[in-house]
C-alpha positions in Angstrom: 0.0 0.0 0.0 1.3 3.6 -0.9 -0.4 6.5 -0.4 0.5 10.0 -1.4 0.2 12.8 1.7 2.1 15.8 -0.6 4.8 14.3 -2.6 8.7 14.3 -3.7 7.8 15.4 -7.1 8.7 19.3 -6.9 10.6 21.0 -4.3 11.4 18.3 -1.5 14.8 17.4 -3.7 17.4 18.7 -6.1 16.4 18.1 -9.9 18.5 14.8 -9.6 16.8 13.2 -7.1 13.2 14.8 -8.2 13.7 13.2 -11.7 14.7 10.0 -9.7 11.5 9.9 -8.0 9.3 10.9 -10.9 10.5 7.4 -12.6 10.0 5.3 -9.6 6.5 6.5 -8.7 5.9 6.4 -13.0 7.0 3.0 -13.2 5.3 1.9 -9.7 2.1 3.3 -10.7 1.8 1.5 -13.7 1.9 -1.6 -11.6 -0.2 -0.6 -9.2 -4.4 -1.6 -9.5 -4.9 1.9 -7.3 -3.5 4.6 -6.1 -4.1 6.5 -2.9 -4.3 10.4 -2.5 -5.1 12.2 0.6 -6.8 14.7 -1.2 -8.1 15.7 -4.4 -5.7 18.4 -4.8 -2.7 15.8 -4.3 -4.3 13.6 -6.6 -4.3 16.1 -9.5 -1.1 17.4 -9.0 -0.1 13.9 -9.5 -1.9 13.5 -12.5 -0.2 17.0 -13.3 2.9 14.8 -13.5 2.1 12.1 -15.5 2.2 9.8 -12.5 -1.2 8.2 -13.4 -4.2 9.0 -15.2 -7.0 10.2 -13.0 -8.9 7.3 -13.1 -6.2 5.2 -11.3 -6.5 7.4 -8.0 -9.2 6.7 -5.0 -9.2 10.0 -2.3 -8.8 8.9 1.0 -8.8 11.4 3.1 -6.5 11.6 6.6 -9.0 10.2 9.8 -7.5 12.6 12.7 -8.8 12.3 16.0 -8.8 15.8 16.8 -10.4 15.3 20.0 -7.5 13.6 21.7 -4.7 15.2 19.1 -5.7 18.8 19.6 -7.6 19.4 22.7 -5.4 21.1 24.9 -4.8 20.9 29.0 -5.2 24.2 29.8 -2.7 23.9 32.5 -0.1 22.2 30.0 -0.9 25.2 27.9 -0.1 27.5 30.7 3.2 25.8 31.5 4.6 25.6 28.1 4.0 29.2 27.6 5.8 30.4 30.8 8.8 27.8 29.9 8.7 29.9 26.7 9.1 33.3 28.4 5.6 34.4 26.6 3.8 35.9 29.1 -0.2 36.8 28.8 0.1 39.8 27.0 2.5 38.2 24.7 1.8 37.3 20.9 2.9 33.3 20.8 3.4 32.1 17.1 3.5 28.5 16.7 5.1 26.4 13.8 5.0 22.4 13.6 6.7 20.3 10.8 9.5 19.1 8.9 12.3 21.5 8.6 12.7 20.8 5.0 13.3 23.3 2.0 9.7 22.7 1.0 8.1 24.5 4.3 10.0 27.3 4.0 10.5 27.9 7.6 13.1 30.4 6.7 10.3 32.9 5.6 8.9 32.5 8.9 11.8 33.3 10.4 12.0 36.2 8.6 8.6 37.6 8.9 8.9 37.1 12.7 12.2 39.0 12.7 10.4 42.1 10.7 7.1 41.3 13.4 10.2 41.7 16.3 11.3 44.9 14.5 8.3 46.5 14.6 8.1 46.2 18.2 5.7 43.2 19.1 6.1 41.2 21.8 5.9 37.6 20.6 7.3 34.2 20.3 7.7 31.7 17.9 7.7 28.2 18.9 8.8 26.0 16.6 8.0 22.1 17.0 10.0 19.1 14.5 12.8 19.1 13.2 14.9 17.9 10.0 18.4 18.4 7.8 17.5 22.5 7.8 17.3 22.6 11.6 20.9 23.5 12.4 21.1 26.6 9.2 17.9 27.5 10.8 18.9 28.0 14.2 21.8 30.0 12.7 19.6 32.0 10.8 17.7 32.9 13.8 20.9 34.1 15.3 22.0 36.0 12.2 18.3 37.9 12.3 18.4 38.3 16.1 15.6 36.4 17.2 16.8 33.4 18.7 15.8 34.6 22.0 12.6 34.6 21.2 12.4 31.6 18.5 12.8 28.6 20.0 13.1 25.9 18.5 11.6 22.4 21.1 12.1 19.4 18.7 9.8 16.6 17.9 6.5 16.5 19.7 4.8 13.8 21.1 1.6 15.3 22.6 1.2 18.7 20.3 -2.4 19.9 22.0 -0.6 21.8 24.6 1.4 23.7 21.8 -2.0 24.3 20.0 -3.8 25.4 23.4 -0.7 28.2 24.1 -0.5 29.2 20.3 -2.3 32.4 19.7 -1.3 31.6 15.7 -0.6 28.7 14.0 1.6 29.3 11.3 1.5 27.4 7.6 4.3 28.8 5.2 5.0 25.4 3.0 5.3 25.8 -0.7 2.5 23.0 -0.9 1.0 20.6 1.6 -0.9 17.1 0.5 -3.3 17.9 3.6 -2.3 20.9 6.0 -2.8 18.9 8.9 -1.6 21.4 11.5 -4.3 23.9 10.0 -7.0 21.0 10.6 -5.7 20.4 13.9 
């Protein structure tokens, strides 16, 4: 069973490895009795790329239980926000992915920087990680906001980041199914 959530096919790789993947998935598919896209939008972008004709695809959209995945503890809100250093009055900006080319987390970083420069108090609390973390952490530094981005790995249990987040920011080039926007 594969199923596409977003694909490899344009901006994940260099043009090498793109072109690599474009083959594979061709050749795959034409293998394959059906193909599974988690949304109609990924299925035509797939189609887009001569993956598959149209009529190979079923949509099978992503079952979240949002109940337990994104109801917050309001006191595990409250603590994560106070280990943050984002007080009440304080604009908290929350970010969860892959830190990949492909989510563009340096925009983020650089909006927040021109939000910091115009004098609001906020935070951005980003949760994953990936092969852009380390450049990304340096590019905070370079913009002078790593006091006030932090950067808290992988997460488990992401409700209590949701419950502190005033925002939830999505800045990818293209998502299969923005699940941290559904969330």
């Amino acid at each position: 069973v594969h199923t596409f959530h977003g694909h490899v096919l344009r901006g994940y790789f260099d043009p090498k490895r793109t072109a690599a993947f474009r083959v594979i998935e061709r050749s795959l598919a034409r293998k394959t009795d059906r193909l599974i896209a988690v949304s109609p939008e990924v299925r035509d972008d797939l189609v887009d790329e001569g993956i598959a004709p149209p009529e190979k695809f079923e949509v099978i959209r992503l079952g979240l239980d949002l109940e337990r995945r994104a109801t917050p503890d309001p006191a595990q809100s409250a603590e994560l926000r106070a280990r943050l250093g984002a007080g009440d009055s304080s604009l908290l900006i929350a970010w969860l992915g892959r830190m990949t080319q492909i989510k563009r987390v340096d925009d983020l970083l650089t909006a927040f920087a021109d939000l910091r420069a115009r004098g609001i108090d906020a935070h951005l609390a980003l949760a994953g990680d990936g092969p852009l973390r380390l450049g990304l952490e340096g590019l905070a530094r370079e913009l002078r906001v790593a006091d006030r981005a932090h950067f808290i790995g992988l997460q488990r249990e992401v409700a209590p980041l949701y419950g502190a987040a005033d925002v939830v920011a999505l800045t990818s080039g293209n998502e299969g199914t923005p699940v941290t926007l559904i969330e």
